[in-house]
C-alpha positions in Angstrom: 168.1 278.3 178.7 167.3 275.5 181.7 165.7 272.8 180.7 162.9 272.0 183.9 162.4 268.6 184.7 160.1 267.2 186.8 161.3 265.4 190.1 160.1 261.8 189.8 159.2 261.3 193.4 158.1 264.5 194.1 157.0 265.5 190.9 158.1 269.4 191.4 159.8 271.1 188.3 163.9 271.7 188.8 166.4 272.7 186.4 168.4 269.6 185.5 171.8 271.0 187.4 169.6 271.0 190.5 168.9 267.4 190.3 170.9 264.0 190.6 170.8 260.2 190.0 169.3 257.7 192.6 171.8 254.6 192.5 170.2 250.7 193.3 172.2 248.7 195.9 174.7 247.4 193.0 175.7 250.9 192.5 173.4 251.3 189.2 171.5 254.3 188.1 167.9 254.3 189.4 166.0 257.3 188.9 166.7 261.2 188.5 165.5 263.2 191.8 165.8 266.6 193.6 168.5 266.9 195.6 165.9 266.8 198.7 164.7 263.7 197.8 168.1 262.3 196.8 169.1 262.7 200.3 165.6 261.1 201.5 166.0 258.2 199.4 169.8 257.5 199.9 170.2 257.8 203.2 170.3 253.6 203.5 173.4 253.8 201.0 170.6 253.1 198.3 167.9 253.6 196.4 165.1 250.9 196.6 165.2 247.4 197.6 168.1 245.2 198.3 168.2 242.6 195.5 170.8 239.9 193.8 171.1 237.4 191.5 168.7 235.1 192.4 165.8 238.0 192.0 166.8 238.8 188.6 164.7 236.4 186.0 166.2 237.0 182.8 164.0 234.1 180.9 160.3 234.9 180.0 159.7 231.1 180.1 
């Protein structure tokens, strides 16, 4: 049996095989999407905002 998931952008249900991971611009997994969206959200080469080392804070401090 297909498991249905809900699209996280979208929020429509798809069987998992119908869906793929979003990857950030380091090449990291984002977020699980439709293939519609996928294509939406990648077509910049990535998903979300550029970022590097100097917008990651790793200290709570």
């Amino acid at each position: 049996m297909n498991e249905k998931i809900n699209c996280t952008v979208c929020g429509k249900p798809f069987d998992r095989e119908g869906m793929q991971f979003t990857r950030d611009c380091h090449g990291i997994t984002y977020r699980l999407v439709c293939l519609d969206c996928y294509d939406r959200l990648m077509a910049h080469g990535y998903d979300g905002q550029y970022y590097d080392e100097r917008d990651e804070c790793l200290d709570y401090d």
